[in-house]
N, C-alpha and C positions, 0 to 999 in steps of 0.2 A: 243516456239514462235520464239527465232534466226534462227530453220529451215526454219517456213515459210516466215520469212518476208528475207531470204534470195533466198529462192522461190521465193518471190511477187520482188523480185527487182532487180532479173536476169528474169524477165520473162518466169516464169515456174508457176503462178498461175491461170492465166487467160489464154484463147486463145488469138492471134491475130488475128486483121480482119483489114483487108489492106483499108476495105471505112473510116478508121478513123485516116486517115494521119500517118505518122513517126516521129519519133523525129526528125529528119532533119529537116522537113517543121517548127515545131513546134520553133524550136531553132534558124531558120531563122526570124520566126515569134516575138521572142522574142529581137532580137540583132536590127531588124528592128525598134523598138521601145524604148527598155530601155537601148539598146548599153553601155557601159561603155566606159567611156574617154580612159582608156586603159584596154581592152582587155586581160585577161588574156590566154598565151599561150592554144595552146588547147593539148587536152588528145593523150598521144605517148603510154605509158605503161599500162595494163588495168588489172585488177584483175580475171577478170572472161568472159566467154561470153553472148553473150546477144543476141535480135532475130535482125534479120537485118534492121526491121521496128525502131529500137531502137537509141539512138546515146549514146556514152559517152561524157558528158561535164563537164567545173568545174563548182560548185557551184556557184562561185562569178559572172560568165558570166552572170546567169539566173535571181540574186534575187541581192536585197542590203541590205549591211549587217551593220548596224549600233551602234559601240564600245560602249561602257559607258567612265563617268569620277565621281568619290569620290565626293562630295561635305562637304566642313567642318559646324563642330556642327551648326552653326548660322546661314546657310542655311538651314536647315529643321526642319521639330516640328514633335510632335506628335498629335496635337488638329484637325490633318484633315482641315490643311490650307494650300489650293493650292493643287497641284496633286500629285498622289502619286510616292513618292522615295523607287525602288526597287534596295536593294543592293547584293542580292546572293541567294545561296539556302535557307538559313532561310526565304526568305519568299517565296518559293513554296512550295507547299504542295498537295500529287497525285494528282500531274499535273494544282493544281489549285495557282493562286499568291494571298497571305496573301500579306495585306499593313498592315505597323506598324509605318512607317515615311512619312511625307509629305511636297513639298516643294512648293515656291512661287518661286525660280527662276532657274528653271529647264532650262538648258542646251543641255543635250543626250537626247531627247526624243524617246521613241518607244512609236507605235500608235497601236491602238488597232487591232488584230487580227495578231500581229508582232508571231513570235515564239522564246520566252525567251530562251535562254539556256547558263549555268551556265561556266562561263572559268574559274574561281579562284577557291582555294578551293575543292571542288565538284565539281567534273569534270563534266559536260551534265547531270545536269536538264533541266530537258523541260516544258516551259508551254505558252501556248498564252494568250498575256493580253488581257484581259475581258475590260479594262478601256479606254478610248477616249485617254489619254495618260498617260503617266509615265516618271519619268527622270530614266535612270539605271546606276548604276554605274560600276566601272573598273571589278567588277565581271561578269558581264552579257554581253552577247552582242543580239545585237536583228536582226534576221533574215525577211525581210520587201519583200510581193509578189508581184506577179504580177497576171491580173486575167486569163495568160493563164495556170497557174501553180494550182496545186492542193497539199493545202497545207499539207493536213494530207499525200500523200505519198510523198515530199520533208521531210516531218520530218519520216518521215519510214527509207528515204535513210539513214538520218543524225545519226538514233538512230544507224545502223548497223557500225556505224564509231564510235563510243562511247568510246569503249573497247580501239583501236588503239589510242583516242588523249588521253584519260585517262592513256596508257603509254609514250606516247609522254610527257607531264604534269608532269611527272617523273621528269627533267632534272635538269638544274641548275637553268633554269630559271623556275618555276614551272606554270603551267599553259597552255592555250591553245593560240598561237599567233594570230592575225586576219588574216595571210598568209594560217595559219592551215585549218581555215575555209572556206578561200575561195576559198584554192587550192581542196579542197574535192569533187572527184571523183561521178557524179552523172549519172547512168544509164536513160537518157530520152525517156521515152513512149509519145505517143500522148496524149493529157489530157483527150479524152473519157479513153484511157487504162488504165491512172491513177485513173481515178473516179471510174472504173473498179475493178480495185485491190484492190481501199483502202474498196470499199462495200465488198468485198471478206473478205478481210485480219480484219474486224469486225465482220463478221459473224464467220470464225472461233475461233478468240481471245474471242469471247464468248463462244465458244463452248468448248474450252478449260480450261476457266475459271471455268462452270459449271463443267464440268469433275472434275477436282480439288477441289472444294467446297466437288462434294459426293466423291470424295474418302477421303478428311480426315474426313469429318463424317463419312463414316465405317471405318476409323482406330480409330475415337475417341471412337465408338461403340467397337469396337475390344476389345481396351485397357479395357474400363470399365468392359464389357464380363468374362475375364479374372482376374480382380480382386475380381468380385464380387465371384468367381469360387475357 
């Protein structure tokens, strides 16, 4: 799965077809509208290459990224009063967010359809809130779109940078900074090429998944085989 989705993210999954704009246009399209007050530098040093129809940009330029803060004991319950307080990995669960505390004076909000992912602790859990909203805390931060952006392969990009902030997170200061994430390096397609990819890049992570399902049933077959023998 790291091969393909580093496939789908240098643009070696899909064709390009030049009647569905560039990421230039696309990222002109985006600063045109959600601009940030300041701008972060743009992309000098680049990891890999990509097709020309492509651009490299930072994350922070395209989406807004929205930190958490702790709230203390007397701020939250557990009786499901008021919206729910996400504080880290313990409450995602494959890929899905478990509420366990909830609060009535929520602060950090992410809104629904944000993409959670984990800075403390466990490094990059990923899950989009399902809920209208949520207060997150200093664990979390929430990744908030736009609708030229296509969010399942912005979080494709994000997962292939996982590894790198998970040793970054190493340090002394343990964790992922909000500089981390917003200085993070994103290859941009035109959004038909993103919806492109991300239909690809499901079709074969199923394909893959099945593969895997039968082969450890005939190794589980294998093994019994073998005993029974």
């Amino acid at each position: 799965k790291k091969t393909v989705l580093h496939l789908a993210v240098s643009g070696q999954l899909v064709p390009q077809d030049p009647t569905e704009g560039t990421g230039e246009d696309l990222y002109k399209q985006i600063q045109a509208i959600h601009n940030p007050k300041k701008p972060i530098p743009d992309v000098k040093d680049v990891p890999f290459d990509i097709p020309n129809s492509w651009k490299w940009v930072k994350l922070g330029n395209i989406i807004e990224l929205k930190s958490g803060a702790d709230l203390t004991p007397d701020k939250y319950n557990d009786s499901k009063n008021g919206i729910p307080y996400i504080t880290g990995a313990s409450n995602i669960e494959n890929e899905k967010v478990i509420v366990s505390r909830w609060t009535t004076a929520p602060k950090n909000i992410a809104k629904e359809n944000d993409l959670l992912i984990t800075c403390k602790g466990t490094i990059g859990t990923m899950a989009y809130l399902e809920f209208e909203q949520a207060h997150i805390a200093r664990q979390i931060m929430a990744i908030r779109f736009n609708e030229m952006l296509s969010p399942s392969f912005i979080k494709s990009v994000v997962s292939t940078h996982i590894s790198a902030l998970q040793e970054a997170a190493q340090s002394i200061i343990p964790g992922i900074a909000r500089n981390d994430m917003l200085n993070l390096l994103v290859p941009l397609p035109s959004l038909l090429e993103q919806n492109r990819i991300v239909e690809r890049l499901s079709d074969i992570f199923t394909l893959i998944d099945e593969l895997d399902a039968e082969y450890k049933t005939e190794e589980v077959e294998r093994v019994n085989l073998v005993k029974s023998s």
